[in-house]
C-alpha positions as CSV (number, residue, x, y, z in Angstrom):
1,X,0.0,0.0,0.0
2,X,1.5,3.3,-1.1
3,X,-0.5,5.8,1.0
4,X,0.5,8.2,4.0
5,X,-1.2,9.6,6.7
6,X,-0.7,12.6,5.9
7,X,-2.3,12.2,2.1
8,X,-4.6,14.8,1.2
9,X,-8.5,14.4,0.5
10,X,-8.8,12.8,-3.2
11,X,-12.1,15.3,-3.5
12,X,-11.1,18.6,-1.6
13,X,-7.5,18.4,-1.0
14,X,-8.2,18.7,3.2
15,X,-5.3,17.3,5.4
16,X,-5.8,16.0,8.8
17,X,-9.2,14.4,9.6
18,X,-9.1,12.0,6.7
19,X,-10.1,7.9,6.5
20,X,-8.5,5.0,3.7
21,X,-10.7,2.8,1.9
22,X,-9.6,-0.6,3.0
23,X,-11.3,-1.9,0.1
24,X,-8.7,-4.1,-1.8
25,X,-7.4,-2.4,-4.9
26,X,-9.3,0.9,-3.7
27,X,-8.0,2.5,-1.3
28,X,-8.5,6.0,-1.7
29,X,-7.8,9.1,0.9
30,X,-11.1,11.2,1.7
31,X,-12.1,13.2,4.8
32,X,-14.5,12.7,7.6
33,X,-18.1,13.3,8.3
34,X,-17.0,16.1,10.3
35,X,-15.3,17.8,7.2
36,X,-17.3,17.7,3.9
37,X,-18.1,13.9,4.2
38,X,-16.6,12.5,1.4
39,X,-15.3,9.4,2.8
40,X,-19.4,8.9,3.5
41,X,-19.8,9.6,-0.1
42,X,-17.3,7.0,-1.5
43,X,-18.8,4.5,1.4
44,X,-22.4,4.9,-0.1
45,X,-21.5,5.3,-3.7
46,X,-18.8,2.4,-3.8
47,X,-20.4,-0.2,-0.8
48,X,-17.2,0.4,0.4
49,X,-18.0,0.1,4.0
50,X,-14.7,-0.6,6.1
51,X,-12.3,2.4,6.2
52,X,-8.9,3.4,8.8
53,X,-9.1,7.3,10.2
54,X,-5.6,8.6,9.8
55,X,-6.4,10.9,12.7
56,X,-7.4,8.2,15.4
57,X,-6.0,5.2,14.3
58,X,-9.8,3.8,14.1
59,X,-11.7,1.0,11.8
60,X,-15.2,2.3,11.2
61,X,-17.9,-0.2,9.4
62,X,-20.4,1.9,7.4
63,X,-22.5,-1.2,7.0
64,X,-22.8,-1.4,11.0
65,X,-22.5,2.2,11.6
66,X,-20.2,1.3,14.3
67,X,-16.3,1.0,15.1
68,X,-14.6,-2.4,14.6
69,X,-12.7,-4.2,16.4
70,X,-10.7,-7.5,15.3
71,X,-7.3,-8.8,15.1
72,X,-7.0,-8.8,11.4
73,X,-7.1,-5.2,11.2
74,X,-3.7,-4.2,11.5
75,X,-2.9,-1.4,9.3
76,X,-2.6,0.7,12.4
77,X,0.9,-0.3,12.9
78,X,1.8,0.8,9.2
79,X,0.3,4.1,9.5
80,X,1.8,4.0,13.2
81,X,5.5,4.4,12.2
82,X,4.4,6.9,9.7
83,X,2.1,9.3,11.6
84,X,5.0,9.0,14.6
85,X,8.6,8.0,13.1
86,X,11.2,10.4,13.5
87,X,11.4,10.4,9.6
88,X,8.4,11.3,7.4
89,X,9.2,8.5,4.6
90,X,6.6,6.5,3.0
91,X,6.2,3.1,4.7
92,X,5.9,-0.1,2.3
């Protein structure tokens, strides 16, 4: 996966609150609800419905309209290093 936390909204171009698709072969950056929604867009449009915040390190289900939890989800650890490392390269 070639994508940063700090990636830019593929709709508006706003930094900071933004979600991943975790949608094999998708994965696209958009921002939150609490922005101008477009990861809720791509979610609804796409039945993409499991996406990673960048911001909080959370899994969010848009089918369940809850939070997930499970050990399989792991990608927090590669946008870990990122978000935190001392250098700002892109982990693969």
């Amino acid at each position: 996966m070639d994508k940063h936390v700090n990636d830019a909204c593929e709709d508006c171009g706003h930094k900071g609150e933004n979600w991943i698709c975790l949608k094999p072969g998708c994965h696209q950056v958009h921002c939150s609800r609490y922005v101008k929604s477009h990861m809720v867009t791509h979610g609804e449009t796409t039945s993409h419905p499991i996406v990673f915040s960048f911001a909080d390190f959370s899994f969010w289900c848009y089918s369940c309209d809850a939070y997930l939890e499970h050990p399989l989800l792991d990608h927090m650890e590669h946008f870990y290093l990122q978000k935190f490392a001392e250098d700002d390269g892109i982990v693969e």
